[in-house]
N, C-alpha and C positions, 0 to 999 in steps of 0.2 A: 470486325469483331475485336479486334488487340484492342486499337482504340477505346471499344468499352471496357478489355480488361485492364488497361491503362488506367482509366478513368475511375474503375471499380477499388483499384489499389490505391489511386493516388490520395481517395478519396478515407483510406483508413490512415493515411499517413499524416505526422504533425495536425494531428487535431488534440481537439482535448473536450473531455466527455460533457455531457447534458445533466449536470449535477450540481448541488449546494452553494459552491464556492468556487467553481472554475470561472475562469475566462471563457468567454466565449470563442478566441479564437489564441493559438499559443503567440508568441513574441518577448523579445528582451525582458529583462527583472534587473534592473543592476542592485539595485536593493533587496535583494532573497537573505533570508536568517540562516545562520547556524548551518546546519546540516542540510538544510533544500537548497543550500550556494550552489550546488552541482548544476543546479538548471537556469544559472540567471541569465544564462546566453539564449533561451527559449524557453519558456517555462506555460504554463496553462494558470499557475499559483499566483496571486499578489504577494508585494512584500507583506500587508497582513499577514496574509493567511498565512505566512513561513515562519512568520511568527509566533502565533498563536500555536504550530501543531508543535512547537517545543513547549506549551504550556502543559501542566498537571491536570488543571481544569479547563480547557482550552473552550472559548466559547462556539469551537467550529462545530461540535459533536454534544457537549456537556459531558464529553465521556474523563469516567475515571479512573485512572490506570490501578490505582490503589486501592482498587476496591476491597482487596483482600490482608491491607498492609499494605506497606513503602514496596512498591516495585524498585530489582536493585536498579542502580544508573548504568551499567551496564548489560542487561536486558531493557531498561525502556530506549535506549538509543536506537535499538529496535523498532521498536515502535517508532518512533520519532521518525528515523528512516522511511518506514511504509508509510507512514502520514505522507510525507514530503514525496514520495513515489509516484502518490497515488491524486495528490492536488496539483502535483506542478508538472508531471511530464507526459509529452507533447509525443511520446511512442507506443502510447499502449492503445491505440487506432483496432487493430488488428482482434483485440480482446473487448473490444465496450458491448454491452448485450442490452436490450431492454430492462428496466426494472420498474416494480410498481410500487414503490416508497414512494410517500407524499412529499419525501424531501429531494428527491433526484429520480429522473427519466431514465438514465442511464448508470451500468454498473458495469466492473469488470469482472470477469470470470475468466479461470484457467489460464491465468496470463504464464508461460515457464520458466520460472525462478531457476537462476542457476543453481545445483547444487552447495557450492561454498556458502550463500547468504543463506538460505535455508538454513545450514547445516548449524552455521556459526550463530544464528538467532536462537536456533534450538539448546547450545551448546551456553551460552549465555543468560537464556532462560531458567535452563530446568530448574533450579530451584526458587525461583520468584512465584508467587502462590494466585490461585484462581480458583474459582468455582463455577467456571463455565466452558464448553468447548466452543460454544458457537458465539462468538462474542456480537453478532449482529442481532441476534432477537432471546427474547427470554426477560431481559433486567426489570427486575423491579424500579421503574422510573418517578413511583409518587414523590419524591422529595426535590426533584426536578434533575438528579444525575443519578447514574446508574446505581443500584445496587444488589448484591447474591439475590435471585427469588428464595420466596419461604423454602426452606427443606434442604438448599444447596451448599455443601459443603464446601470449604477452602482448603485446595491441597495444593500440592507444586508442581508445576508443568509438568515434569518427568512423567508423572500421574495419570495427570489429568491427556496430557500429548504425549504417548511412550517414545514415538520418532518425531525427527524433523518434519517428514513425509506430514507427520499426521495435525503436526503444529502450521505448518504453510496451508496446507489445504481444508482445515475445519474450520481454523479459528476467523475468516469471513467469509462465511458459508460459497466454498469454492472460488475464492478471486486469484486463488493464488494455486500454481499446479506445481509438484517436487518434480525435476526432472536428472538427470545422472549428465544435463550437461555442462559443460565449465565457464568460468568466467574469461571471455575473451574470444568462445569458440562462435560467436557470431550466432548461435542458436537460442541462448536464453538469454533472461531480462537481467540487468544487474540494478539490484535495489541501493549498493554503492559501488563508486568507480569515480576514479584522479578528476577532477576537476580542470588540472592541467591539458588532461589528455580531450580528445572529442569524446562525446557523449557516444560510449557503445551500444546501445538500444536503436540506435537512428538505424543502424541496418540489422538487426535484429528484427525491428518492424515490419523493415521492407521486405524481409525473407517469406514472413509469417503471412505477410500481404498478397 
């Protein structure tokens, strides 16, 4: 019986999900962009696709950060971070669920974000403006990227997300869970962390595994 539960763990680990634009299996990226460098020692991302999710109109999604105005550059690094999180690393095994988008098999759900990334996207956001909480369904897509549906107003995160809590875990419908724990303590996900240092998620995974 270990044996299967050996097997049942190993099997959430270093993989990378049944989606859009992953790889099918993780390995090296010497070439990763910008802010998804953190994973080039094993990544799930091509160097495209590391590319791309620093675009504005990035063709991975068609999604548009601006939909409400110029998002500041210091809330969309945010963004750009969870982009690169969520395409390139090889630790979120533990969190991948079924989904039934015509564009990916798999999704992550409740993955627990340390408190600090959370807090600081929140803190970085609040006043960048939106008109939506659930940013995965709702957009008015006729013009080929997203835009407000009829009737939805553009207000500013603070608003629209009164906490962090409520900005990690609405805005893609539960992939992401607030938790009270820190960065380092081996329990939650760091959406950033040294590039120098090893990738703390690798046991982070295994814990959850």
């Amino acid at each position: 019986a270990t044996t299967a539960v050996a097997v049942a763990q190993d099997s959430l680990l270093n993989v990378c999900m049944d989606a859009k634009h992953h790889k099918t299996e993780p390995g090296p990226e010497g070439q990763l962009y910008g802010q998804c460098v953190l994973w080039k020692d094993n990544a799930c991302c091509t160097a495209n696709t590391s590319v791309e999710a620093h675009q504005d109109q990035s063709y991975l999604y068609k999604f548009n950060w601006d939909h409400c105005g110029a998002m500041p550059e210091k809330c969309k690094r945010h963004f750009i971070q969870d982009t690169c999180l969520y395409e390139c690393s090889p630790n979120l095994g533990p969190w991948i669920d079924q989904a039934d988008n015509s564009w990916r098999k798999e999704r992550i759900r409740d993955v627990p974000l340390c408190q600090e990334d959370c807090d600081q996207w929140w803190e970085d956001c609040q006043d960048a403006v939106t008109c939506k909480v659930n940013w995965h369904k709702g957009w008015n897509w006729t013009t080929g990227t997203n835009q407000c549906p009829k009737g939805a107003m553009c207000q500013k995160f603070k608003f629209v997300f009164p906490t962090a809590a409520a900005l990690c875990e609405q805005i893609w419908s539960g992939s992401y869970r607030y938790t009270s724990h820190h960065r380092g303590s081996g329990r939650c996900i760091q959406m950033w962390f040294d590039p120098a240092q090893e990738n703390p998620n690798v046991a982070v995974a295994k814990y959850y595994a």
